[in-house]
N, C-alpha and C positions, 0 to 999 in steps of 0.2 A: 885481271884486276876487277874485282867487286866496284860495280858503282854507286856511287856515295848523292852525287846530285844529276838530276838530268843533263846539267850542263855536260856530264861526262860520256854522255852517248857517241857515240860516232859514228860516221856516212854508213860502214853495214850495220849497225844495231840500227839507227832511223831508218833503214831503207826496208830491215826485214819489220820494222812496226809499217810504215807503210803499206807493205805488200796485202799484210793483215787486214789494215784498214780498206783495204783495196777490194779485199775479199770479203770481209764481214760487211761493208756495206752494198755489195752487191747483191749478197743473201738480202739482205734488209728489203733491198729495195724490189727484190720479189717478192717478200711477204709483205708487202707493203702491196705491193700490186693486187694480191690474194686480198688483203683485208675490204679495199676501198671500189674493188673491181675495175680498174683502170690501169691500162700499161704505165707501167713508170721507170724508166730510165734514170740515171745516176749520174754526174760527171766524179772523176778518179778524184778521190778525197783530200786535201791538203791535210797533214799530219804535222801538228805544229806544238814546242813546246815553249812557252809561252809563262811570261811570269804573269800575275794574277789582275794588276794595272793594263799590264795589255790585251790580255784578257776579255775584263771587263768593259776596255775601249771599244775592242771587236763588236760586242755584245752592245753596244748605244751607250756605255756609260753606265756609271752607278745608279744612277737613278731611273733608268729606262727599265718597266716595267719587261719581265719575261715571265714563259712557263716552263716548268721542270719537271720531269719525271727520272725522280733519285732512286737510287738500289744501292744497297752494302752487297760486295763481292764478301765471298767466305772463300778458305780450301786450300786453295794452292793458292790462288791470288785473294789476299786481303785487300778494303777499299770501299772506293768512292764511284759510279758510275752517274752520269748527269747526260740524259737527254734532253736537248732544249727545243721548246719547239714554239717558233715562232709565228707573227698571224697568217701569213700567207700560206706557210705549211697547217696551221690547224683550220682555215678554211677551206682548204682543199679537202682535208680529212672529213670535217664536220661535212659539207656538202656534198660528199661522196655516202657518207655510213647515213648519216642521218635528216641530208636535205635543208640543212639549214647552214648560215653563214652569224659570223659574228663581227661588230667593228670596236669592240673593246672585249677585253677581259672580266670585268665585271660580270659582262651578258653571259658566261660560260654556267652553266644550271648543271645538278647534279647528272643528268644524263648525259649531255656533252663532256664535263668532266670525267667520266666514267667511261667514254668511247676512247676520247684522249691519253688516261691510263693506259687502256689494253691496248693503244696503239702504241707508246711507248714501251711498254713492256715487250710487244711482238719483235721490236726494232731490236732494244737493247737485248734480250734472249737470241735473240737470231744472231748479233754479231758475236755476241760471246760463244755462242756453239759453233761459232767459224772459225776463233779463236783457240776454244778447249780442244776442237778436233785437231789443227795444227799443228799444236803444241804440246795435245798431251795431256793436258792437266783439267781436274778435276775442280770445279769450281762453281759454288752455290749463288744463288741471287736470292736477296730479301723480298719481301712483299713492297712492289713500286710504290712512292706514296708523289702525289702530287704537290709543287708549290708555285702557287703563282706568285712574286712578289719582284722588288728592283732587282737589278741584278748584283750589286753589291750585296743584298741581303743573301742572296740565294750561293752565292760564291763564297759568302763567308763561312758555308760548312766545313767545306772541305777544307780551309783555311785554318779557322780552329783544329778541325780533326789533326790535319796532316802538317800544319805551320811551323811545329817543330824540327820537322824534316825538310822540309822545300820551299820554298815560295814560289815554283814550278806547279804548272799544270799541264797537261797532253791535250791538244784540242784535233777532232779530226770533223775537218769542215769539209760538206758536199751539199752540192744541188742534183735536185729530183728535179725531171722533166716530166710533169704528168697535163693532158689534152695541151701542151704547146705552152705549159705554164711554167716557168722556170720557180722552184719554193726552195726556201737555202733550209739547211737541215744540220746542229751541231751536237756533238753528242763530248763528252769531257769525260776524260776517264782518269784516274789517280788512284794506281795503286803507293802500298809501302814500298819499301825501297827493298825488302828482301822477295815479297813479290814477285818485283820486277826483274829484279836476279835471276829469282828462279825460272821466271817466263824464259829470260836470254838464254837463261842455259840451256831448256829444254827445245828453242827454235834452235840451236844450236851457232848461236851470237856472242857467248857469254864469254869473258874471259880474255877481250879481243883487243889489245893496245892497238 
């Protein structure tokens, strides 16, 4: 049976998205190591699908100020990819690349912004190539753009985009341990629903009452 909404996933189709997440953010978080030159450790990612209100609770609320670094999936998966990175993860980062720290988001200037980027895009490229390679499938990323803004504003892309289809999102939530410093780290991922078919079929999950 094709699935229709996330609700329809079941214990092995979530376990093999898990295993995924397990793995793609392990890659991450050795290129994450590579970028900032600091050992950084991961704990195993909580894979959670999630309607958009809970979501956004996670996340501090609709009005709670976050950063994003968004990509459109192309190929085999069409979509939404949303890496979120919060202050204590971008002050690790900033203080590692560029020796400096921030206590708001305002303070963020085009060179921070710009480190920021390429470290989201290292994260999100790395897990998707842990993904393609699993699975098989062939699958493009746009040019990352950044947005700082509430997080209701920043969640309602994917909402418009996709709200015809679900009011589900896939969150896969981990903490990085870098010098003894716990930074939580969430990345959102939403593909279409034939996509995601396709993905099941090709881990070989699909079709699975």
């Amino acid at each position: 049976m094709k699935i229709s909404s996330y609700d329809q996933l079941n214990a092995i189709q979530l376990d093999a998205l898990k295993e995924i997440g397990t793995i793609g953010s392990g890659n991450a978080a050795t290129a994450l190591s590579g970028v900032i030159s600091k050992k950084v450790r991961i704990s195993v990612p909580k894979v959670s699908i999630l309607d958009f209100n809970t979501a956004l609770n996670i996340l501090g609320g609709p009005e709670n100020i976050v950063a994003g670094i968004m990509v459109r999936m192309s190929g085999d998966l069409n979509g939404i990819m949303l890496y979120l990175q919060e202050m204590d993860f971008i002050n690790v980062a900033l203080d590692s690349v560029l020796h400096e720290t921030i206590n708001s988001y305002d303070q963020l200037n085009e060179l921070s912004q710009s480190a920021l980027v390429e470290i989201g895009n290292i994260m999100i490229s790395t897990y998707m190539n842990a993904l393609s390679s699993l699975a098989g499938l062939e699958v493009s990323l746009s040019v990352p753009a950044m947005c700082i803004n509430m997080a209701g504003g920043i969640l309602s892309v994917p909402m418009v985009e996709f709200g015809y289809e679900t009011d589900k999102i896939m969150m896969l939530d981990g903490s990085f341990s870098c010098d003894g410093q716990e930074v939580s780290s969430k990345l959102l991922m939403m593909p279409d629903f034939k996509s995601l078919n396709y993905m099941l079929d090709r881990l070989g999950v699909g079709n699975i009452d």
